[in-house]
C-alpha positions as CSV (number, residue, x, y, z in Angstrom):
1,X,81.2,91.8,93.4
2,X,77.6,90.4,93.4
3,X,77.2,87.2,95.6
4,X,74.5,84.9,95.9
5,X,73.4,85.6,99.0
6,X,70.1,87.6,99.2
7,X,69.3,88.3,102.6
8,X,71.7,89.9,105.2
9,X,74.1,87.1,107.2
10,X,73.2,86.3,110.1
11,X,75.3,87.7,113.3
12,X,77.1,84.1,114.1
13,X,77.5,82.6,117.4
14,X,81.4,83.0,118.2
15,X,83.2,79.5,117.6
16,X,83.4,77.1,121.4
17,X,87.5,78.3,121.1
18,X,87.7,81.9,122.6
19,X,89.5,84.3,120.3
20,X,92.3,86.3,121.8
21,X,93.2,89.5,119.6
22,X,96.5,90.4,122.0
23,X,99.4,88.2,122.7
24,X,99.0,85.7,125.3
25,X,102.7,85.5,125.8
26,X,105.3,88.1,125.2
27,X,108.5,86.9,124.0
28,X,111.4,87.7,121.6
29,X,111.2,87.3,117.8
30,X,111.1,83.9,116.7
31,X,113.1,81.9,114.0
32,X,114.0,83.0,110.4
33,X,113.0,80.9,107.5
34,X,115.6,79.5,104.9
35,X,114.8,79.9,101.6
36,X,114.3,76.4,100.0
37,X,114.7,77.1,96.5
38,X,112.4,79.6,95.4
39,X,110.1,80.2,98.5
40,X,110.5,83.6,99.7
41,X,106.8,84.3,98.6
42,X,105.5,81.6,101.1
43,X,108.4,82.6,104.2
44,X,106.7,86.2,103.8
45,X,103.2,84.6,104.6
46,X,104.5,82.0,106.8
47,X,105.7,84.8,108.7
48,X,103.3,87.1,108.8
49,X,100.8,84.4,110.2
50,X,102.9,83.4,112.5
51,X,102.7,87.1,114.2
52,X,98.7,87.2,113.8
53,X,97.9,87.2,117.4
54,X,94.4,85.7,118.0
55,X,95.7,82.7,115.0
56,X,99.0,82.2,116.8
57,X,97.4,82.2,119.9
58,X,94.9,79.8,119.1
59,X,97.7,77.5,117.5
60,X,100.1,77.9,120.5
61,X,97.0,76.3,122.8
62,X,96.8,73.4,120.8
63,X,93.1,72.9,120.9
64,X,93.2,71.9,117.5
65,X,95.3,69.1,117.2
66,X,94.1,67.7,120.2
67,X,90.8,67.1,118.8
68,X,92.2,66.7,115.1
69,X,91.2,63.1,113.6
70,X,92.1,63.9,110.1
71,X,94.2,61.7,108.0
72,X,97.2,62.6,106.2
73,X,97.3,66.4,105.2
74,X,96.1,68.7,107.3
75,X,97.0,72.7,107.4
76,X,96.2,73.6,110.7
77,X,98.4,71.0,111.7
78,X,101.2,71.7,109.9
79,X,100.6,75.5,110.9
80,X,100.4,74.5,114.5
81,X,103.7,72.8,114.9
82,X,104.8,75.7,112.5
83,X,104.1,78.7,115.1
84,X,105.4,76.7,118.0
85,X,108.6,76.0,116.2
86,X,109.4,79.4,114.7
87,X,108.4,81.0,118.2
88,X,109.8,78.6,120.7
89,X,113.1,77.6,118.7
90,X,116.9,78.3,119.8
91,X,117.9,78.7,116.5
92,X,118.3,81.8,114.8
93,X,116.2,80.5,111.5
94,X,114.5,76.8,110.4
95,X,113.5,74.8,107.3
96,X,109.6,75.1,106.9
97,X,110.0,71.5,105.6
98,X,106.6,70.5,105.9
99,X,104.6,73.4,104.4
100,X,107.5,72.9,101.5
101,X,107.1,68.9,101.7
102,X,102.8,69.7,101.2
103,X,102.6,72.2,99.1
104,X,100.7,70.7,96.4
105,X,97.6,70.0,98.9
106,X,97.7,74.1,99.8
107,X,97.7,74.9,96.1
108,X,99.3,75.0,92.7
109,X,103.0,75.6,93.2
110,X,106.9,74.0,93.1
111,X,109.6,75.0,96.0
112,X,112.2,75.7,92.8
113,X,109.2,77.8,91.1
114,X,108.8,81.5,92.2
115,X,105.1,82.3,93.5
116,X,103.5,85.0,94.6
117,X,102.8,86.0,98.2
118,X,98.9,86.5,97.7
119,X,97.8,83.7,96.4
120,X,100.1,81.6,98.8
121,X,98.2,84.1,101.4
122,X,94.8,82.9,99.7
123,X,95.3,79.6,99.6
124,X,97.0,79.4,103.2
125,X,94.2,80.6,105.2
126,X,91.7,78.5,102.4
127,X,93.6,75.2,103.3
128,X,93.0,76.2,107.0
129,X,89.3,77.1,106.3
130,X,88.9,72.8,104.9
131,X,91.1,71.6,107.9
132,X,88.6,73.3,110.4
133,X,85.6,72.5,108.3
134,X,86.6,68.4,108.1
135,X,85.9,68.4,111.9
136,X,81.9,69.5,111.0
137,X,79.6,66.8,109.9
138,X,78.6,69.5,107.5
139,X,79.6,72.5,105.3
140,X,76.9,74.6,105.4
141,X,77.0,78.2,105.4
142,X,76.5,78.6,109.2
143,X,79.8,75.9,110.2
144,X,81.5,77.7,107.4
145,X,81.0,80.9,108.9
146,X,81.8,79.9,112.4
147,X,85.1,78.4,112.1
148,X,88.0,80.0,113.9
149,X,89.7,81.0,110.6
150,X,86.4,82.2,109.4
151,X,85.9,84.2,112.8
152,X,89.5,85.7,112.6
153,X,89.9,87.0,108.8
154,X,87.0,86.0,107.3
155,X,84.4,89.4,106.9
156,X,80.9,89.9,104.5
157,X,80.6,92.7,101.5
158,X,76.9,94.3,100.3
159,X,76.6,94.5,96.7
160,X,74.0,97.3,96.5
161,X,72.7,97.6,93.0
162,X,70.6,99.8,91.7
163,X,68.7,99.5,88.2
164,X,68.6,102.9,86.5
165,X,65.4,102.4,84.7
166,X,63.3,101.7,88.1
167,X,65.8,102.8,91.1
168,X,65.0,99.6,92.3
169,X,67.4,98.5,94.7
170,X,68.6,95.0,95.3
171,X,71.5,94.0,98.0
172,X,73.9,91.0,97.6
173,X,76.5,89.6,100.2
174,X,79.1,87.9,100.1
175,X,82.2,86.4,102.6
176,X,85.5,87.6,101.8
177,X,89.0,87.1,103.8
178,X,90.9,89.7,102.0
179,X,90.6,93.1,99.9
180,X,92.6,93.2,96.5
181,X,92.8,97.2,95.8
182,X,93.4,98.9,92.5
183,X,95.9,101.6,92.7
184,X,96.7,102.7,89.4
185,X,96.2,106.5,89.8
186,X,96.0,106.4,93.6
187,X,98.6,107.5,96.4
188,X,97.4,106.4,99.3
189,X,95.4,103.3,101.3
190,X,92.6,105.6,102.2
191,X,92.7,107.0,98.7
192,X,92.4,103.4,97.4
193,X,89.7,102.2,99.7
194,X,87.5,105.4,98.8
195,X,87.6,104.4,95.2
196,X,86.5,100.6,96.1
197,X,83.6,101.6,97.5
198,X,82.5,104.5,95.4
199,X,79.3,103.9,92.8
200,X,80.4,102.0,89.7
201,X,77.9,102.6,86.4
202,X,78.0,99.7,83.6
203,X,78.0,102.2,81.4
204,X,74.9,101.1,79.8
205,X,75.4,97.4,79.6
206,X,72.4,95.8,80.2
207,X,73.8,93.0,82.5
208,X,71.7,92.2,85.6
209,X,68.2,91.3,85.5
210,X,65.7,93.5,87.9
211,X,63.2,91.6,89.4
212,X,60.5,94.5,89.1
213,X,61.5,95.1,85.0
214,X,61.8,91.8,84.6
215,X,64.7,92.1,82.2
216,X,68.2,92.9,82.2
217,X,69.0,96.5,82.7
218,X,71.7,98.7,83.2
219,X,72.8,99.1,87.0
220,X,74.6,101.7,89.3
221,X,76.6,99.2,92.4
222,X,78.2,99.9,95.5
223,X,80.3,97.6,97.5
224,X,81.0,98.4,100.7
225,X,81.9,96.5,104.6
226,X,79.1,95.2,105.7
227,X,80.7,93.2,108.5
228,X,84.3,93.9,109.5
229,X,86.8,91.0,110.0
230,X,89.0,91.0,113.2
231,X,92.1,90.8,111.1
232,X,91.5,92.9,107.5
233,X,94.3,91.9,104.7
234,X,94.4,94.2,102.2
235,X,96.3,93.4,98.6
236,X,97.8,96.3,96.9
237,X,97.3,95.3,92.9
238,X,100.2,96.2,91.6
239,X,99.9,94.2,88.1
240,X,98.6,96.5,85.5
241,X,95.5,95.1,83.9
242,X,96.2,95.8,80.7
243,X,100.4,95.4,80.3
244,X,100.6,93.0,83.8
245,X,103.9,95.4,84.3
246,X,104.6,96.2,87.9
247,X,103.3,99.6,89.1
248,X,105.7,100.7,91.6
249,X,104.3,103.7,92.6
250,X,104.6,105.0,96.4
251,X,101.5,104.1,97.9
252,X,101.0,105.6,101.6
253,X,99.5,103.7,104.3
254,X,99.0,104.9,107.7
255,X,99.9,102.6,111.3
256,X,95.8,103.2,112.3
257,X,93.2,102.9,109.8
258,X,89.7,103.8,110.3
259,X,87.3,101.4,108.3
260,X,84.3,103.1,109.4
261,X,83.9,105.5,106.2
262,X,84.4,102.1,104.1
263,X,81.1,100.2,105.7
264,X,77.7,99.6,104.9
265,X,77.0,102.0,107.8
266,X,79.2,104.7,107.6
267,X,77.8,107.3,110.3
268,X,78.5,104.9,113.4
269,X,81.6,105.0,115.7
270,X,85.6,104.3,114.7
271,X,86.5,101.5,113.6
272,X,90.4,101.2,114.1
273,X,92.5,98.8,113.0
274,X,96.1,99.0,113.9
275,X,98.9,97.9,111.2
276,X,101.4,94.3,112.5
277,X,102.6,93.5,109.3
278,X,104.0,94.3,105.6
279,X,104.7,92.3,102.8
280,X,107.3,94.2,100.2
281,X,108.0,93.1,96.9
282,X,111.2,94.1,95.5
283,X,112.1,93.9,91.8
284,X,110.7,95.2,87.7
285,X,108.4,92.8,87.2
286,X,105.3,91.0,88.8
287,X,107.2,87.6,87.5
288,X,110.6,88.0,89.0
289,X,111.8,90.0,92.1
290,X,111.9,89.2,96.0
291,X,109.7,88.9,99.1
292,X,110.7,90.4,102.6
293,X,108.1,91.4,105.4
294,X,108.1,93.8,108.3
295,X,106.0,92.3,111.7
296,X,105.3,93.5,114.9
297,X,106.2,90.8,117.3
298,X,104.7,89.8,120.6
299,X,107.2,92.1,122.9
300,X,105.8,95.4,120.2
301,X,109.0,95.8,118.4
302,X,109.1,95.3,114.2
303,X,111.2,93.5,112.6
304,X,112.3,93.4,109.4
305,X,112.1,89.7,108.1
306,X,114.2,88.4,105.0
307,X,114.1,84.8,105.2
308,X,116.7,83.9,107.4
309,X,117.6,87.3,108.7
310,X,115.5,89.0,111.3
311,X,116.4,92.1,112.2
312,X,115.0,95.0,114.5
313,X,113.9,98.3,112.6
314,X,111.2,101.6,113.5
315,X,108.0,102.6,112.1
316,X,109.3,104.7,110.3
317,X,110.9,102.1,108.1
318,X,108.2,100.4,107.9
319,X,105.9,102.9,106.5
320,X,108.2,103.7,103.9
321,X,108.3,100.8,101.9
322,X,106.8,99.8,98.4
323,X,104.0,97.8,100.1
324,X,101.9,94.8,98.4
325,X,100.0,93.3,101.4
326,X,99.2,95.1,104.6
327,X,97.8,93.1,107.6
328,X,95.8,95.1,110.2
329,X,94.2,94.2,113.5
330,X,91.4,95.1,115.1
């Protein structure tokens, strides 16, 4: 990951909407979600957004839609009247009809095709990102950095690279709202995250161009945190590079996770993130199978979610599982 940013990003000033990381309002599970076809990969997310605290907080006080002067198509919209539905409804699941009814704004996909939960995930919280952007008179990096989304999952990497000839060292950052993890070979989260931010050689490709050589050498780079979202989503690649076959493997992940040994700055204090949410994919193959998630809900209970059905279940359960995307809170 080498960005184009040279110099470090700035600390930015919080957004004017104050950002709540615990529930403002405890209450029971909300609705299920009917499965419109093929759509289980976007009820996961749908779901597992909806039990983000500081985002469903945020939605729940309406402050955006208040202000909102955007025509037609607008995600945080749609997500708004989403939360408050699934949350605040007497009915034991719902149609999420409009996210269905819009989907070719949020990205590239048909209710009667199967998707996958990522990239719904991705293209969710980026058609969120361009609803709260359309409110600035400009896109620059700062308003880009600053909006609520942004200020919620959004988080920066340092690419340190280092040319072998020179040991000149040159850092690069770059925003990111998620971690996609390889874990071919690995057995655990921790295990997985170590090997993301260990030194990667390019094994004498000359491929990056050192500003004191003058010419492309071959580099040593490390990626590591250098600022920590409030929520981290972490993707669990479990397409093989080489045969796209599922790897299935167990992978462990722990309820608290310590980023700390994962940052820029390792030697400062903890940095715990607790785990409120797991998306599971069941079945052979990347291209067919099933999405179900486990969340933690506002009253602290998880709940195992499988489109319409929401049902009560332990930790326990919920570690166990074959996990593709974990969602943690700060």
């Amino acid at each position: 990951v080498i960005g184009k940013e040279m110099t470090p990003p700035r600390k930015i000033p919080l957004p004017p909407e104050k950002i709540y990381m615990d529930w403002r309002q405890k209450r029971r599970p909300g609705a299920g979600l009917y499965n419109l076809g093929s759509t289980c990969y976007l009820n996961v997310i749908l779901q597992c957004l909806t039990y983000t605290a500081p985002l469903a907080n945020y939605l729940l006080s309406r402050q955006h839609s208040r202000f909102c002067r955007q025509q037609g198509f607008c995600m945080m919209c749609i997500m708004e009247a989403h939360v408050r539905k699934v949350l605040y409804s007497s009915a034991t699941a719902i149609r999420p009809r409009a996210v269905i009814r819009n989907l070719k704004f949020i990205g590239e996909f048909k209710p009667d095709i199967p998707g996958d939960a990522y990239e719904f995930l991705r293209c969710a919280v980026n058609a969120m990102q361009r609803a709260c952007l359309s409110r600035s008179s400009d896109s620059d990096v700062s308003s880009r950095e600053s909006t609520i989304i942004h200020q919620i999952f959004g988080g920066f990497l340092r690419s340190r690279v280092t040319c072998l000839s020179c040991k000149t060292v040159s850092d690069f950052f770059r925003a990111f709202q998620d971690v996609l993890l390889k874990i071919k070979g690995t057995s655990s989260l921790t295990t997985a995250l170590e090997d993301f931010v260990a030194p990667k050689q390019t094994d004498g490709r000359k491929c990056f161009k050192c500003r004191k050589c003058k010419k492309k050498v071959a580099v040593s780079k490390v990626v590591t945190i250098y600022q920590a979202p409030r929520i981290l989503t972490v993707c669990l690649g479990r397409a093989d590079d080489r045969t796209s076959r599922k790897l299935s493997q167990v992978v462990e992940y722990p309820e608290c996770l310590d980023l700390r040994p994962y940052m820029s700055d390792p030697d400062g204090e903890p940095l715990l993130y607790s785990l409120y949410a797991v998306v599971v994919h069941t079945g052979h193959t990347c291209l067919e199978g099933h999405f179900l998630c486990y969340t933690k809900a506002s009253d602290g209970q998880w709940y195992r979610m499988n489109d319409v059905s929401v049902d009560s279940c332990g930790i326990h359960t919920v570690l166990g599982q074959q996990a593709y995307l974990l969602f943690y809170a700060r």
